[in-house]
N, C-alpha and C positions, 0 to 999 in steps of 0.2 A: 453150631450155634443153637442154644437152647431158643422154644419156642413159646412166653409165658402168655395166657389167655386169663386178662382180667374183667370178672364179673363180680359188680355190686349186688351184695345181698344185705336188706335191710328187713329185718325181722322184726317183727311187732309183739313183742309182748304185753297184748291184751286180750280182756275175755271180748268176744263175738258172739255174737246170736246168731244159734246155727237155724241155717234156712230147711223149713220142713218142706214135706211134699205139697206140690200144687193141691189148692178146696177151690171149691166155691162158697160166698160168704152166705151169711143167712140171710132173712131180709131187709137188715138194718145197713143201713148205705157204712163201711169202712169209713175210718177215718184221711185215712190217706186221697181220697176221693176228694174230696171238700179242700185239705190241707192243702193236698199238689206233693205230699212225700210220707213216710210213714217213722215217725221215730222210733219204731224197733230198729229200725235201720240207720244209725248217723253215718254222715256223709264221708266219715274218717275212716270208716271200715267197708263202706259199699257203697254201690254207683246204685239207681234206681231210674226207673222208668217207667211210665204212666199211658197207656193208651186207653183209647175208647172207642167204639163203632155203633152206627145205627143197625138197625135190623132181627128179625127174627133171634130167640136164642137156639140157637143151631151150633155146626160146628167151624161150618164157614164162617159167619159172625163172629169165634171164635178165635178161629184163626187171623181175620183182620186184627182184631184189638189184640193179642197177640205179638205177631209181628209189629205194629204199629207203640208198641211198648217196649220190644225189644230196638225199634228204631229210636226213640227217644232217648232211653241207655247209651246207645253207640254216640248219639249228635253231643251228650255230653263231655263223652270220652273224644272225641274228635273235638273241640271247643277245648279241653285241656292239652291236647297235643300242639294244636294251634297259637295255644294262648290267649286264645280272644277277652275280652271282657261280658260279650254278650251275652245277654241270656238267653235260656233255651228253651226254646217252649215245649213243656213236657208231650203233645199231644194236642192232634187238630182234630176236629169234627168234617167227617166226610160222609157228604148224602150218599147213599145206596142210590144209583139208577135203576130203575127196572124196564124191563121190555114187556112189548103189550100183554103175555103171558102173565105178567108180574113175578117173575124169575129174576133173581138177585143178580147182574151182569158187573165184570169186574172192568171198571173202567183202564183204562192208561194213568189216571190220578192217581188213582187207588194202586194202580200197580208201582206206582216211582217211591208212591208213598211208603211201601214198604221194603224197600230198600235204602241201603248205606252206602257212602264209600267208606264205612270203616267194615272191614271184618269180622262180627264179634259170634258167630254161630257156633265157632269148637272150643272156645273159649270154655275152661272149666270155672265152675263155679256160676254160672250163668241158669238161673230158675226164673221161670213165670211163677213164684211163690204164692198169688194169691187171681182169683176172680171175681165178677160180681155182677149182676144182670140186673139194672134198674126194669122192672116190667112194665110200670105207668109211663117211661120215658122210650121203651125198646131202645135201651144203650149197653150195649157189653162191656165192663170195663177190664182192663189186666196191667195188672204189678210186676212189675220183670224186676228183679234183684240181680246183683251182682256182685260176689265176694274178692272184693280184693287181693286178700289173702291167697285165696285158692289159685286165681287167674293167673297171679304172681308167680307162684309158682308154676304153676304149668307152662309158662309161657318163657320162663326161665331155661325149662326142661325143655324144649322146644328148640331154644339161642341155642342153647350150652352142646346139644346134638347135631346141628347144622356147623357150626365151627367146631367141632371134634372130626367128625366128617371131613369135613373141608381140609382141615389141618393133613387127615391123615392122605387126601388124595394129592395134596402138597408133597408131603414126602415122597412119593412113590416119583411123581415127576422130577423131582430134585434129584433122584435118582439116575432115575434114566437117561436125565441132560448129562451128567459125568461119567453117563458111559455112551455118551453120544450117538445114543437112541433117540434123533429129536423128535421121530413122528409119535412114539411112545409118551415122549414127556408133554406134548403139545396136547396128546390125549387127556392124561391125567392131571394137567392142569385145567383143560375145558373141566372136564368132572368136580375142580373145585371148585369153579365159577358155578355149575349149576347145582351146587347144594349150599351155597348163599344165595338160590335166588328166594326172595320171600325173608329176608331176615332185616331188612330195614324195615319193613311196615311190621313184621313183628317187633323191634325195636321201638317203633311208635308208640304199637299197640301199650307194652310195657310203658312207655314214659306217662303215654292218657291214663293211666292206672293206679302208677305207683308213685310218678313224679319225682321219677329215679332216672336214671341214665345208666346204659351198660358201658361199660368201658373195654373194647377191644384192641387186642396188638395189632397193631396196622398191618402186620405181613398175613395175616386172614382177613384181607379185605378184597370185594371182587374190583379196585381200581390198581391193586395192588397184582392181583393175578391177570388180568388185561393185558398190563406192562410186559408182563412174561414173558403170556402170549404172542405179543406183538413182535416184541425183541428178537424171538426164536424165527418166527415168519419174515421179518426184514431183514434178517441176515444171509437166508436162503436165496440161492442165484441158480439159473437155468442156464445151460449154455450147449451150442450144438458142436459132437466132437466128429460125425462124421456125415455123409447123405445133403449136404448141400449144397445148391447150383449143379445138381447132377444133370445129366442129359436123357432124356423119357421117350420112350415108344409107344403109340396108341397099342392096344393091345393084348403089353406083357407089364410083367414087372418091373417096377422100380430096379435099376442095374444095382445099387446099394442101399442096403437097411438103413431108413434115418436113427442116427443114434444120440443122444442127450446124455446129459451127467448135473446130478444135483449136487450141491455142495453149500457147507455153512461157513461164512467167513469170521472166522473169530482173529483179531487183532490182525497181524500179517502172512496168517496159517488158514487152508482150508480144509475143512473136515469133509471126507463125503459121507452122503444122508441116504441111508438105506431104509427100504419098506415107504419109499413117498411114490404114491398114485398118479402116473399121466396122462394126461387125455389128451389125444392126437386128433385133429379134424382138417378137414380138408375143406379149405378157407377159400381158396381160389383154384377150378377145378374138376375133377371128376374121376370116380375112380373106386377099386374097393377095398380100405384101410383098416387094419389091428386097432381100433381104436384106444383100447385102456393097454397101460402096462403099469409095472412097479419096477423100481429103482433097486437092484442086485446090492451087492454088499460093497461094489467099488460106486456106488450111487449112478451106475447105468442104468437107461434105458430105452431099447428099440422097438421099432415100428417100422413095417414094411406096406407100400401101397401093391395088394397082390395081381390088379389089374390095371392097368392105366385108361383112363376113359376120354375119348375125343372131347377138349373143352374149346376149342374156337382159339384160345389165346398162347402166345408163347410164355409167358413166366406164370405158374402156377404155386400155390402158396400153401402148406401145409403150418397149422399151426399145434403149439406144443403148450401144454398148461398143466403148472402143479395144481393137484385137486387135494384138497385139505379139506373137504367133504365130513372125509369120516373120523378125522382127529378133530377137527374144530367146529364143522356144520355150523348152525345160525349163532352161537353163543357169543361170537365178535365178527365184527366188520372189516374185512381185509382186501386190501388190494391185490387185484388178480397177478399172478406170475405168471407168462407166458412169452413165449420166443415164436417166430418163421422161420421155415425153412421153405427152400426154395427148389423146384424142376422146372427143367424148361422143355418145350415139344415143340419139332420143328412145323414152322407152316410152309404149308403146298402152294404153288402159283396159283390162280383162280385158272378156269379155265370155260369153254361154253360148249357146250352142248343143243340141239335143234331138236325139237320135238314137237313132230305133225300131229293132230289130230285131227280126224275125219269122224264126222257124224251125220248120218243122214235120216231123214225121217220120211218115210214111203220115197226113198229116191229122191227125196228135195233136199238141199242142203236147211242145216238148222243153223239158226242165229240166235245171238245171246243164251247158247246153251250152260245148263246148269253143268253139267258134265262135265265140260270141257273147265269150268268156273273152279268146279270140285277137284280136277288134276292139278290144276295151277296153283291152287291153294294147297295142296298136298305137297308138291316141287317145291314152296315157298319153305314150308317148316321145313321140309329136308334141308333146307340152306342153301336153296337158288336162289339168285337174282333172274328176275326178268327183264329181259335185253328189247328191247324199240330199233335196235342199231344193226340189227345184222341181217346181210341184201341175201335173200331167202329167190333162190332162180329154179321151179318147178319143171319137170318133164312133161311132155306130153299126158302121161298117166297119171301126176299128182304127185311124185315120188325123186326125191333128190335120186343120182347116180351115187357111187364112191368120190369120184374125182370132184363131181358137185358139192356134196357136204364137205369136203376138206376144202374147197374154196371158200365156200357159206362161213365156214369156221376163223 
């Protein structure tokens, strides 16, 4: 199935005034000043913008009314994307604060001031065409232009690149899913998701401009490669083919390798998924585990715990998770794939043990010793209980017998 990509071009066949290099004016104030716009410029062939700033003529001064010219431009172009009716106020007057030095300080006003939500700084065709420094008033003023024409085009060149792109990393995935390479195509679809990102606000940008619309084939759309995406990942199933409910030794290893099998279910046939990432962890537990593996060409793959580690509990829980990491990372939101697998380790009867401590200090006995405090708390994290209930019957010397301790006991 062919793939047709249509874009609207609407060409103007008129003359334009082309925009010279940035002056400064002489000392008679521009017309455009007074006016609020400059009729070298009509509104049919260019966007304009008007700023002004207090302060010294300098280059910082400069750069306020500047930028603040160049924001006026964008509030326009943003007010036609929108549709508003409002008008737009070409340029506000902001006091320069100064600190006790009398040093020009950039406020937080002055900062928001100069910025947009609209994009418009690589926009081609985009000139501060004109300057002007009232000196009896210290106001900087600056004239941003912007050529339609040009903008249009570039911003064309821009669309028309990102879904060419896009298109071709389509193919390549389309591909790959027919040869039931899913973790490839699930690759090369993210790739086409992320060279349309940025192509709707360029689509804006063109509509505030041209007050045109581009016309694209839906199957280069990123709600359309989402779909794909998704479709390929909800069809994928995890399942354990060997290693569970085994029976475990503190110690040693696992008696057998846990083993997994990926597969894609298409209608009432399942394909196995070769080259997909697992991540193995030990959930409920203890122990030291192969954590990553990848999926062989029958969609196996194993994991062994090479050590088993004393965990206190009889069912212990290893878990299994496809990682789609590196085919998809952040570019869509999916629900996690993952299975348990199960070992169980046998537990020990409890049993008691008696332990004397003698301390004395110059031949006196000690009371509330730290020492003895410090053993007993140590016995504790080894995983004693301490027992009140066992009739403890001393020798003359201080010291159980054999036959005594195993009564004690």
């Amino acid at each position: 199935m062919k793939i047709k990509i249509y874009l609207l071009i609407v060409l103007m066949f008129s003359c334009t005034y082309a925009i010279k290099e940035p002056k400064k004016s002489d000392e008679k104030e521009p017309q455009w000043i007074k006016n609020g716009a400059d009729s070298r410029f009509p509104n049919s062939f260019y966007i304009s913008g008007i700023g002004y700033y207090d302060g010294e003529n300098n280059p910082k001064t400069k750069k306020f009314a500047d930028n603040l010219a160049k924001k006026s431009l964008a509030e326009q172009i943003l007010l036609n994307i929108s549709g508003s009716s409002q008008d737009v106020i070409s340029s506000k007057k902001i006091i320069n604060s100064k600190n006790k030095s009398g040093i020009i300080e950039e406020s937080e006003s002055q900062r928001i001031a100069t910025e947009t939500s609209v994009d418009i700084k690589e926009l081609e065709g985009l000139k501060i065409f004109e300057t002007y420094y009232d000196v009896k008033n210290k106001i900087f003023y600056s004239l941003a232009i912007l050529d339609r024409n040009i903008a249009k085009e570039g911003l064309l060149q821009k669309i028309s690149g990102m879904i060419l792109k896009s298109k071709a990393y389509i193919k390549e995935a389309d591909e790959y899913f027919k040869l039931n390479d899913f973790v490839k195509s699930l690759r090369f679809y993210t790739n086409s998701k992320k060279a349309l990102n940025g192509l709707e606000d360029l689509s804006k940008l063109y509509r505030g401009i041209s007050g045109e619309l581009i016309k694209s084939n839906e199957d280069i759309s990123i709600p359309n490669i989402e779909s794909k995406i998704l479709k390929i990942v909800s069809s994928i199933n995890l399942k354990v083919i060997s290693g569970d409910n085994q029976k475990a030794s503190i110690g040693l290893p696992l008696p057998f390798p846990i083993t997994v099998s990926a597969t894609y279910k298409e209608n009432e046939s399942e394909i196995m998924v070769k080259d997909l990432p697992i991540y193995f962890k030990i959930m409920k537990g203890r122990g030291i585990i192969s954590e990553n593996a990848l999926t062989d060409e029958k969609g196996i793959a194993k994991t062994t715990i090479f050590k088993v580690g004393a965990s206190g509990i009889k069912e212990n829980i290893v878990e299994a998770e496809a990682d789609f990491e590196n085919s998809i990372g952040d570019a869509i939101k999916i629900k996690p794939l993952k299975l348990n697998i199960r070992y169980f380790l046998p537990i020990k009867e409890d049993f008691k043990i008696l332990v004397k401590i003698i301390e004395k200090n110059m031949g006196n006995p000690v009371k509330d010793s730290q020492i003895e405090s410090n053993i007993i708390e140590g016995l504790k994290r080894s995983g004693f209980v301490l027992s009140q209930d066992v009739p403890i019957v001393m020798n003359n010397e201080g010291y159980l017998s054999h036959s005594e301790l195993k009564k004690s006991l």
